[in-house]
N, CA and C of each residue as an Amber inpcrd file, in Angstrom:
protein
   267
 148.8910000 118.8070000 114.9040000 149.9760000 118.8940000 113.9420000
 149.5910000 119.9020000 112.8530000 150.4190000 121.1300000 112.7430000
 150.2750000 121.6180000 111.6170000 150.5020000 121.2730000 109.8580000
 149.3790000 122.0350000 108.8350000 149.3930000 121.2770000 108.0800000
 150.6510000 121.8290000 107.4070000 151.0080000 121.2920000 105.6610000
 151.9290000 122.0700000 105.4430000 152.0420000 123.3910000 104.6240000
 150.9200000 123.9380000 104.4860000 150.1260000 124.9830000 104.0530000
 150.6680000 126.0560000 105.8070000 150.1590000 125.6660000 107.3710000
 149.8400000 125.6280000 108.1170000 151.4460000 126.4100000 108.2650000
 152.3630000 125.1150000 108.5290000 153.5240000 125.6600000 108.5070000
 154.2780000 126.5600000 107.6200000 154.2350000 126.8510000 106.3250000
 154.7140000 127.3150000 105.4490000 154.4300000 128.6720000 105.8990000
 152.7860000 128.6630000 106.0720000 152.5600000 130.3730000 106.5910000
 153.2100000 130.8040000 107.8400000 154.0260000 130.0200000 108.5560000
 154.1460000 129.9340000 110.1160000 155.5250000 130.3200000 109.9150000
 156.6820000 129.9890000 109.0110000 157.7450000 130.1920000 108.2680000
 158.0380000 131.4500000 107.6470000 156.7950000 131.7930000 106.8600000
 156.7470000 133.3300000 106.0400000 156.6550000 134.3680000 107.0110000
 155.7590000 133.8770000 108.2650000 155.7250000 135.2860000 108.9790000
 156.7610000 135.6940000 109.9410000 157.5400000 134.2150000 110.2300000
 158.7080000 134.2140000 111.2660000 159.8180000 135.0220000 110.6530000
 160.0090000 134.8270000 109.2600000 160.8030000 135.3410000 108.3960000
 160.2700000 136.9780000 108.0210000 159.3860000 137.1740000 108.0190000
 158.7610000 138.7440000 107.5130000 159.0650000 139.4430000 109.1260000
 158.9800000 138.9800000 110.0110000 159.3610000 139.5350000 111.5880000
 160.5270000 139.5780000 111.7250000 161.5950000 139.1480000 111.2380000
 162.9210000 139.2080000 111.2310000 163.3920000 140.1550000 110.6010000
 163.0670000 140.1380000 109.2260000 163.0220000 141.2990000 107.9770000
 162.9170000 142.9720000 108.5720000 161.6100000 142.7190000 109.1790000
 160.7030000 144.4750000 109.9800000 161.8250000 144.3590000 111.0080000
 162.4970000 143.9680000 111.6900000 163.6030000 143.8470000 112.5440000
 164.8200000 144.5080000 111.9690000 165.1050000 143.5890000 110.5910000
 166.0290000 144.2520000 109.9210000 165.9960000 145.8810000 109.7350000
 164.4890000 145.9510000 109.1000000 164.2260000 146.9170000 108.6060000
 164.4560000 148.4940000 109.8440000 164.1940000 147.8790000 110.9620000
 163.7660000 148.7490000 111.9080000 165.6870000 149.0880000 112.3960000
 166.4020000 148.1990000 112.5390000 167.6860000 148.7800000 112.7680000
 168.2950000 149.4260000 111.6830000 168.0530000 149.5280000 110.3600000
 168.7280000 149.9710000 109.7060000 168.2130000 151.8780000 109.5810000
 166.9210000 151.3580000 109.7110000 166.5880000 152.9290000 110.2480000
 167.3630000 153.9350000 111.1000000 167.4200000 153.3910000 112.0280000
 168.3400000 154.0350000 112.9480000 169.8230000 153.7350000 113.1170000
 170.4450000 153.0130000 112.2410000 171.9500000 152.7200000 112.3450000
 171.9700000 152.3210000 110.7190000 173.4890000 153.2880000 110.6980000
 174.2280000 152.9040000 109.1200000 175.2510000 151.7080000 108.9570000
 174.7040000 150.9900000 108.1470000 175.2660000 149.8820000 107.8800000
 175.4410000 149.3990000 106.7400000 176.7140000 149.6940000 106.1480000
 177.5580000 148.7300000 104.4830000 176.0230000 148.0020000 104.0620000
 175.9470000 148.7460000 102.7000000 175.4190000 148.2200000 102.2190000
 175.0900000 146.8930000 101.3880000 176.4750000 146.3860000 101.0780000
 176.9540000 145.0150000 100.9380000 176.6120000 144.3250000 102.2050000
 176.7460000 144.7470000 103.2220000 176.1650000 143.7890000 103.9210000
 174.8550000 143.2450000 104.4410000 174.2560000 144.6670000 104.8460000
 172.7060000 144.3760000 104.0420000 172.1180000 143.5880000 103.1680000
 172.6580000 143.3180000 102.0430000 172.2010000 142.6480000 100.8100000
 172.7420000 141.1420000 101.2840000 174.0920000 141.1060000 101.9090000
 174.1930000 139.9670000 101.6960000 173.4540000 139.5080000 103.3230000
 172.8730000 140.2410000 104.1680000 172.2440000 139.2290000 105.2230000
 171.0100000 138.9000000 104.5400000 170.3000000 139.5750000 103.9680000
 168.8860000 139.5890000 103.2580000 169.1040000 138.0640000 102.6220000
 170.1790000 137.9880000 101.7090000 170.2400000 136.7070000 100.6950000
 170.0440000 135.6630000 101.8970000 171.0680000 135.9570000 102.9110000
 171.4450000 134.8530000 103.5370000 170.0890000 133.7980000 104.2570000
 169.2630000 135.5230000 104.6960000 167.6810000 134.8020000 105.3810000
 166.8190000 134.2040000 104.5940000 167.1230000 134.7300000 103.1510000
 166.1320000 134.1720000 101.8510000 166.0890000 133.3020000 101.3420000
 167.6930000 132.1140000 101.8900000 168.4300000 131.0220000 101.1060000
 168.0960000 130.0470000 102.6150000 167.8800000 130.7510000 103.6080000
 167.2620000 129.7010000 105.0500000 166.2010000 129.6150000 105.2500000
 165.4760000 130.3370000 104.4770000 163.8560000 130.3370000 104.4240000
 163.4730000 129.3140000 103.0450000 163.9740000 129.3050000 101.7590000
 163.7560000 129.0350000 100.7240000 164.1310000 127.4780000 101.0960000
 165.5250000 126.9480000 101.8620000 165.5620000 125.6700000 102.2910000
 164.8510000 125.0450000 103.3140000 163.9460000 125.9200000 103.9170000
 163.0400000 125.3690000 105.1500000 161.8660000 125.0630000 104.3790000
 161.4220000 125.7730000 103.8120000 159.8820000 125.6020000 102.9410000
 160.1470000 124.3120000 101.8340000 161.1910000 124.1770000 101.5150000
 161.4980000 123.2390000 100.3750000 161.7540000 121.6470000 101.3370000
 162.1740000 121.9620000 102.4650000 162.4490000 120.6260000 103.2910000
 160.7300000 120.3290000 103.8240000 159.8420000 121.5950000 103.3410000
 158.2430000 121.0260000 104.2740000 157.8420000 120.7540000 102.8730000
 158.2120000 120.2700000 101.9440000 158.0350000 119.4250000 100.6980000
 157.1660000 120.0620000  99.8550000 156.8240000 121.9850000  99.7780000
 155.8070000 122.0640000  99.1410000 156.6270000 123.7350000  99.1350000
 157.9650000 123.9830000  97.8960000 158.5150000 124.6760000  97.5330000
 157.7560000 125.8710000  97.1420000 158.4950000 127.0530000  97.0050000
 157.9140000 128.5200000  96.7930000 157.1880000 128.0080000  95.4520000
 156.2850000 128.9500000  95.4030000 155.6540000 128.9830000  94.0140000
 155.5400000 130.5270000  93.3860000 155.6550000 130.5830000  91.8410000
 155.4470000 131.7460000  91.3790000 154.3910000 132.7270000  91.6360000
 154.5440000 134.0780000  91.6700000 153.3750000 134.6950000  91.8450000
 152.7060000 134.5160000  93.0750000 151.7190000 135.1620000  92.9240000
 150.4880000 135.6900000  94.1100000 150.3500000 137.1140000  94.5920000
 149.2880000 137.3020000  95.2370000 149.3100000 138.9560000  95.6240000
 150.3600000 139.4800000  96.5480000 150.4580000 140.4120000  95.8480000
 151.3680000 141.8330000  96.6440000 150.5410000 142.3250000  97.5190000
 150.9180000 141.9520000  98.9320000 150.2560000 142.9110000  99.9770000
 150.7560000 143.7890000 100.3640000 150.3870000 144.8070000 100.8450000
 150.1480000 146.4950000 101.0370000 151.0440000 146.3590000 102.2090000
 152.4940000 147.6310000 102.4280000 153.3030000 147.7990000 103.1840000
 152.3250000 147.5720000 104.4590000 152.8260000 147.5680000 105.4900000
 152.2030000 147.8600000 106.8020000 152.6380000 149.5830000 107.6260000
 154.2570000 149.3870000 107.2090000 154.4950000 150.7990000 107.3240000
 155.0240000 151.5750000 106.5680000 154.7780000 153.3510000 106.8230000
 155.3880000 153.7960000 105.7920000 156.6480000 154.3360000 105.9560000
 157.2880000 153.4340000 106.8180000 158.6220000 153.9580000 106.6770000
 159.8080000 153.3460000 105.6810000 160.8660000 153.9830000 104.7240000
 161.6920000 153.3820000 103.6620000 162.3590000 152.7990000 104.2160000
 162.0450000 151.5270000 104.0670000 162.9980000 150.4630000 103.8840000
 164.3420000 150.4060000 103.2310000 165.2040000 149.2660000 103.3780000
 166.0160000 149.2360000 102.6200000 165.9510000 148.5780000 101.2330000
 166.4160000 148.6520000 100.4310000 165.9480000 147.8570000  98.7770000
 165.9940000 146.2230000  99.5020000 166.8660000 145.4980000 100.2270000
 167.3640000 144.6090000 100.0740000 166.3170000 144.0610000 100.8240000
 165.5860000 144.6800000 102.0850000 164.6580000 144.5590000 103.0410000
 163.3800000 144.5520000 101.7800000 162.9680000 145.2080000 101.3510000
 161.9610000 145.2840000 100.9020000 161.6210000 144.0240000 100.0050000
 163.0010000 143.9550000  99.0940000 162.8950000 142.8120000  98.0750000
 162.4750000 141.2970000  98.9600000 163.2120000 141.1230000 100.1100000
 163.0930000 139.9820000 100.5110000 161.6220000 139.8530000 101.1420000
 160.8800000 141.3910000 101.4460000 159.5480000 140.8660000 102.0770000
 158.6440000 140.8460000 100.8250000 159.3350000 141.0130000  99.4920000
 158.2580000 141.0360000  98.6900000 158.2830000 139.8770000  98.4780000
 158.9730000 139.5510000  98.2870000 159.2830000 137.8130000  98.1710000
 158.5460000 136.6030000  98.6300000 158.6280000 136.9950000 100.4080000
 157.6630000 135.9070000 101.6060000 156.0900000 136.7790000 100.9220000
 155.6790000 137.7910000 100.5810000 154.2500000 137.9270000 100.1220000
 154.0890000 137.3760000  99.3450000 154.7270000 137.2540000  98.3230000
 154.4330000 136.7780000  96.9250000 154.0650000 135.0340000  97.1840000
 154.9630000 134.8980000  98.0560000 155.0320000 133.1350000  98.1610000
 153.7470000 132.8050000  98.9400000 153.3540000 133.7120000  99.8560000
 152.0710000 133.2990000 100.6800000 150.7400000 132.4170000  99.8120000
 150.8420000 131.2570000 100.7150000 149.5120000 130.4710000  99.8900000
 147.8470000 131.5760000  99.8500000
């Protein structure tokens, strides 16, 4: 059984793989930027209620880890992976 430290990280990365997904179609296809923003919220508000249902809610702060790639993201992409870093135990 994972712990809930265990899972939480198991959550952040499922969610940061979705994100680089995001990130990677928008590269190559134009897409409303309103909508962008609002799928970003949407994954950030299903992630933020999954971690909060494993009883041990985001917490402020923590390190900023270093892009992996250097390709530009979208603002909305970026914000939301800064987000799952920041939250990482």
């Amino acid at each position: 059984m994972l712990s809930t430290t265990e899972a939480r990280t198991l959550v952040n990365d499922l969610f940061e793989q979705q994100a680089l997904v995001v990130g990677g179609l928008l590269a190559t296809h134009a897409l409303d930027d309103d909508f962008v923003w609002r799928l970003m919220r949407s994954l950030d508000a299903i992630r933020t209620r999954t971690i909060r249902h494993l009883g041990n809610g985001p917490e402020a702060g923590g390190p900023d880890l270093p892009d992996e790639l250097t390709v530009h993201r979208h603002p909305a992409v970026e914000e939301f992976l800064s987000k799952l870093r920041r939250d990482r135990p």
